[in-house]
N, C-alpha and C positions, 0 to 999 in steps of 0.2 A: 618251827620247821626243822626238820633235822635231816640232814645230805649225808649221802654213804657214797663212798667211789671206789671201784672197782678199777685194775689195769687188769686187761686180758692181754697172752702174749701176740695178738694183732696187732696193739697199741692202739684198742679201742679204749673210751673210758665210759663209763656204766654210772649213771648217778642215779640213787633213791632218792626222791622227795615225799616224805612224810608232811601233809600238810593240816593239822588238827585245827586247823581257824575254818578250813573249809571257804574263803574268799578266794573268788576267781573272779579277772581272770588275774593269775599266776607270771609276775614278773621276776626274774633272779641272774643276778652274775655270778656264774660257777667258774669257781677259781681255782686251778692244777699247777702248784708253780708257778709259772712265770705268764702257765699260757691259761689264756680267757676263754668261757666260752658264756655265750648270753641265750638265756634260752625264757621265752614267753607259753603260758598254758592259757587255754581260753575252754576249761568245760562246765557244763552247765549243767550238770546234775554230778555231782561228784556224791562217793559214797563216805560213811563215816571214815576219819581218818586214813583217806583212800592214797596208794604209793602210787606214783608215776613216774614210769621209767623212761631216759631218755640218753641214747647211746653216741659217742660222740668218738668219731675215727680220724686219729693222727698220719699221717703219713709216716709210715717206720721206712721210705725207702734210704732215707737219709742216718736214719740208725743202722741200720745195714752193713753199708756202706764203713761209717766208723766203726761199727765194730770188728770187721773186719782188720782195720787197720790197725787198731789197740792191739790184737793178735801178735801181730808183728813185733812186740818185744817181749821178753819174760823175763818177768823179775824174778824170778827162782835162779836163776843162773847166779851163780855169784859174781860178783863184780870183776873177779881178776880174770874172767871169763868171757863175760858179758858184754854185746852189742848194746851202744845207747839206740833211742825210739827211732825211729825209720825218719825220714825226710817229708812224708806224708803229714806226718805229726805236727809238721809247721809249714807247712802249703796250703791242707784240703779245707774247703769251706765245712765240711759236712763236718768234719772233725771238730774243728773250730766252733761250730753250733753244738754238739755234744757235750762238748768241755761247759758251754755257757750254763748246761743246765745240770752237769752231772759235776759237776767244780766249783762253781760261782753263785750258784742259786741254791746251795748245801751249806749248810755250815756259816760263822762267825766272820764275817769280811772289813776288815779296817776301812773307815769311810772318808773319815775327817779326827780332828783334835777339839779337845772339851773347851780351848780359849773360842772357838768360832758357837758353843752356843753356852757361854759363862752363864749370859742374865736372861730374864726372862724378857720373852718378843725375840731374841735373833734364831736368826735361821741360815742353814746352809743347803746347796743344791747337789746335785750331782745325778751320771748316768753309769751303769754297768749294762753291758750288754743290752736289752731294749728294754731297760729296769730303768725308768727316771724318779729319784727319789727326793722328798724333803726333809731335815731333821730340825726339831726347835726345840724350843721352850716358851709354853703358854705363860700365860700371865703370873699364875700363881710357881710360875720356877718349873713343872714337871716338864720332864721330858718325854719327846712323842716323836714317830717318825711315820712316814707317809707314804704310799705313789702321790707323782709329785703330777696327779692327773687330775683334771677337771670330772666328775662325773656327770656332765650333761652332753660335751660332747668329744671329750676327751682332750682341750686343749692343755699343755702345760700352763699351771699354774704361778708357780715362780721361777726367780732364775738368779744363778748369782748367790750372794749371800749378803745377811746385812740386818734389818730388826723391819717386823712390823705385827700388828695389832692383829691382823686377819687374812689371810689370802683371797684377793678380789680376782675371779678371770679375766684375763685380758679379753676374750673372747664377748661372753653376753655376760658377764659381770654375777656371777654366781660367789657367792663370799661364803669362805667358809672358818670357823674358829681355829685356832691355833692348837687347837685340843681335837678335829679335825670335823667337828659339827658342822653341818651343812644350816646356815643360817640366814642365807636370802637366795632365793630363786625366782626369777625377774619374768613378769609376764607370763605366764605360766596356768593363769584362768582357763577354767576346763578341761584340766588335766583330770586325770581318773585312775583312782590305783595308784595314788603318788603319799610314800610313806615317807616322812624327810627321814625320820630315822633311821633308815634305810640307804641315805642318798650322801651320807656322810665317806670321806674320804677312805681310801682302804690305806687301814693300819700295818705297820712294818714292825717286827719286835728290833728295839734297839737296846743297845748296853753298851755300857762304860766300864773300860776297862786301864786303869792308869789314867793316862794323860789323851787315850785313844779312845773316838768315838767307834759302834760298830753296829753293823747293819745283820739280820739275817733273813736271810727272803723265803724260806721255807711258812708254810702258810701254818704249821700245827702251833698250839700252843698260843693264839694271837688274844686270848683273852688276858693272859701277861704281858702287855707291852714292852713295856721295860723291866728288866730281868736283871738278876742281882749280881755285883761284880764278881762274886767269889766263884759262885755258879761258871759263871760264863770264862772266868780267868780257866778255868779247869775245862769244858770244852773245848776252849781254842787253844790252851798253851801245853796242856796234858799236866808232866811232869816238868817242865823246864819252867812253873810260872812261878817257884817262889823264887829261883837264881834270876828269871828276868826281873821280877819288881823290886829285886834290891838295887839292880841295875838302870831300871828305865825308868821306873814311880820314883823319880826324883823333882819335889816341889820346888829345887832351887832353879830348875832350868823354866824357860818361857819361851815361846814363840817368837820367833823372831821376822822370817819370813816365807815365801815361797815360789821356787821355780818350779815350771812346767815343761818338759820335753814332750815332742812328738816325733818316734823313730819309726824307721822304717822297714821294722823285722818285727816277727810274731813274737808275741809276750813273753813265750817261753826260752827264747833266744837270750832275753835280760837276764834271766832268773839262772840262767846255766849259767852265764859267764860271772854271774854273783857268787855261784855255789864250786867255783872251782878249786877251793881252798888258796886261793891265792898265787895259781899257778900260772897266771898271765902279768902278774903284777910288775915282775921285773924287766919285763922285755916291751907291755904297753905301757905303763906308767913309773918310768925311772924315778920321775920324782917323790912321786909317793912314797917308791920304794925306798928312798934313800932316808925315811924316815922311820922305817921298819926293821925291825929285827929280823927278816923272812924267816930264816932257820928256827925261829921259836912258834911257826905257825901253828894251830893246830884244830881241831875238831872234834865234835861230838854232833849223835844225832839223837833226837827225843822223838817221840810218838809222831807231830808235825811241826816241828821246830827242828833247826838245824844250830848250830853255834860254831863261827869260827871266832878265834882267841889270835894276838899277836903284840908279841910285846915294843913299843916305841924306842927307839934310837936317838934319846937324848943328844949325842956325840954330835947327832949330825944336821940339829936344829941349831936355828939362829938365838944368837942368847937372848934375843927380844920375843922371842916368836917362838912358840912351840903350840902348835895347833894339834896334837896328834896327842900330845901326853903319853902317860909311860906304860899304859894299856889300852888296846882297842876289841873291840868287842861287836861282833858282827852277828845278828839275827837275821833267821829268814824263818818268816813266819808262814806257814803252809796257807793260801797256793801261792800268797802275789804281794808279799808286804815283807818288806829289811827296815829294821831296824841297828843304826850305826852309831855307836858311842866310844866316842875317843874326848880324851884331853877336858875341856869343858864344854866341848859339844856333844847333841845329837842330835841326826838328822835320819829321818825316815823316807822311804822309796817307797810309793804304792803303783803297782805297775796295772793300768789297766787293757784289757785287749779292746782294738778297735778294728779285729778283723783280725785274717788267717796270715798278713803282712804286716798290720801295721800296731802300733802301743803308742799308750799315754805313759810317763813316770812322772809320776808327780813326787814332786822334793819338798818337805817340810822341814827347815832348821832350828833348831831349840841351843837357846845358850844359858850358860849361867850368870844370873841376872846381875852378878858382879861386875861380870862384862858387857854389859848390853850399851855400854856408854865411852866403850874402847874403840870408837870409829875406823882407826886405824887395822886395830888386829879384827876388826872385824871385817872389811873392806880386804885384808891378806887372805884371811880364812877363808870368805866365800870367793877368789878369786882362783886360789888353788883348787877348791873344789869343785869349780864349775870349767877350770881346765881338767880334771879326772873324768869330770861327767862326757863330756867334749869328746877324749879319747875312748870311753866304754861306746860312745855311738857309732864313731868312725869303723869299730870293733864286732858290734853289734850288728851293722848295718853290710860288713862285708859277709859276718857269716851266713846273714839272712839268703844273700846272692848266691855262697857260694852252695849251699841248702837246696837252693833250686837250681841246681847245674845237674847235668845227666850222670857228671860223675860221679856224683856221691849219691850213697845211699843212708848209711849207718855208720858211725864209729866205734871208737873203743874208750872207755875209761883206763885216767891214771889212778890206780888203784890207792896207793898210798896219800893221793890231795882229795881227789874227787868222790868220797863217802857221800857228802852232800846233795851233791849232784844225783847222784843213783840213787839216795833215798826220796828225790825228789820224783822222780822219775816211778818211783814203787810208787809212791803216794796218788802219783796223777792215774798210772794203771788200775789201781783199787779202787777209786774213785767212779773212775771211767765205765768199770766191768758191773758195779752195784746198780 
């Protein structure tokens, strides 16, 4: 069977089916991204490899709408010019839904770390926007990734993360292999037109990239699963991926543990106050600061990679303690992933949205396994850090408010910190407009 899809600019979508088996009647899940459509044929005299068309209308009143609003900035302005993105940009639902599918269901998305599926049987769970996914490894070690959806009648299948043999439903107990074969379906006499081969799980292409697992939800390409590192480093990192893997593909560090925030400002709110070049640092987080060189901060921006640099202020650690070491090194990975390596730590932020107000950041910490038995500096380390995180929300949480106040509409960039920022801000517009 062979599907062609068409967008017209109604935001119809046009599927050929090609059906050279000539078996009716005609069941199929046509898949557009993110969004589903199920369509059934029942004809009884079909002609030799006969096409049937069958046209399927999106509501665009909600593209509209955001497109609209994307308007409202231009990234041609140069920066020492330039209004940041209007206030709408982190209020409007419609926008908010545009970004899920024109931002987050494009391109290479950080999911997880390669310790949560090391051996073969563990698996890990997770949701982006109304994307619930699984990642493992079957028995024989390969890696696979999945919607993390029953196909009988949609219940989630696992949840959590942890090792097992096979994914059973909680629902009517449909089991299916870890390699995502659909391998018992329960009660089920007198069905008609049921191909199991057909009934198996839908595949996600995934790839490993360092120490980072990664998801891409784009449907092209799915007869490669899993996709080669070098490949994929070059996709998601551009030109900054051989400076980051000298940096981050470091086998001495391990997983250590992980916090969860849930804030109360849109995603993109996190992601500004990250890319400020460090412009808030002195006046929200003194402490920090007092272990920075500020005056050496600095920046560079890559194709979707941002990097800030900043050298550490031995002077003004404790002779026991020095968490920060004599360089730190700040990534932000285009749309919603930092990467932070200081001293003998690294800890990664994956921010995800959960609405036009609200985000997850999830904190992964990675240490150097020299120290994973230093109780002490370990319990100082994450205690200071989790007083920074503590302050970025208080932070976060009031711009979000002050975002929705009548008074504001638009600001201004500091031209000389906030490069970052504005490049982030181009990338979400180009994004947005494709």
């Amino acid at each position: 069977m062979a599907i062609m899809i068409q967008r017209s600019i109604t935001s119809s979508f046009l599927v050929e089916i090609k059906n050279p088996s000539n078996k009716f009647p005609l069941h199929y899940l046509y898949k557009i991204g993110p969004r589903s459509f199920c369509c059934s044929f029942n004809l009884s005299k079909p002609k030799k490899h006969p096409i049937y068309k069958c046209s399927f209308t999106v509501s665009s009143s909600l593209d509209k709408e955001a497109q609209t609003l994307i308007q409202q900035f231009n990234p041609q302005i140069p920066i020492e010019e330039a209004l940041t993105p209007p206030s709408s940009w982190y209020t409007d639902p419609s926008f908010h839904s545009l970004e899920l599918q024109q931002v987050f269901y494009r391109g290479w998305q950080a999911v997880g770390y390669t310790q949560q599926i090391k051996d073969p049987h563990q698996y890990f769970t997770g949701r982006l926007g109304n994307v619930e996914y699984v990642v493992c490894r079957d028995g024989n070690g390969k890696l696979h990734a999945f919607h993390n959806v029953c196909r009988h009648h949609a219940s989630l299948l696992a949840s959590g993360s942890g090792q097992k043999s096979c994914f059973v439903c909680p629902y009517h107990g449909w089991t299916y292999g870890l390699d995502g074969t659909l391998l018992k379906a329960n009660r089920i006499s007198g069905i008609k037109n049921f191909r199991v081969h057909e009934m198996g799980l839908v595949p996600l292409r995934v790839a490993i990239w360092g120490p980072f697992v990664l998801l891409n939800f784009e449907t092209e390409n799915l007869l490669q699963q899993e996709s080669q590192s070098n490949i994929v480093g070059d996709e998601w990192l551009g030109s900054s991926s051989e400076l980051l893997s000298t940096r981050i593909n470091d086998s001495s560090l391990k997983f250590l543990c992980r916090h969860e925030y849930t804030i109360n400002c849109n995603w993109k709110v996190f992601c500004d106050n990250y890319l400020d070049g460090g412009y808030h640092v002195p006046y929200a987080h003194k402490g920090l600061a007092s272990g920075l060189k500020l005056e050496s901060y600095s920046s560079i921006v890559y194709e979707k990679v941002s990097i800030q640099k900043c050298d550490g202020d031995a002077t003004e650690s404790a002779p026991d303690f020095d968490r920060l070491g004599s360089k730190a090194l700040y990534a932000f990975i285009y749309p919603n992933f930092m990467v932070n390596r200081y001293g003998p730590w690294m800890d990664t932020n994956l921010v995800v949205p959960l609405g036009p107000r609200k985000c997850q950041v999830i904190f992964d910490y990675f240490l150097d396994t020299s120290l994973k038995d230093d109780h002490d500096f370990v319990e100082r380390s994450l205690k200071e850090s989790e007083r920074v995180q503590v302050e970025d929300i208080i932070l976060c949480e009031s711009v979000q408010r002050g975002i929705e106040s009548p008074a504001y509409c638009c600001g201004r960039y500091a031209p000389t910190v906030e490069k970052p920022m504005h490049h982030f801000h181009c990338l979400l517009y180009e994004n947005l407009c494709n």
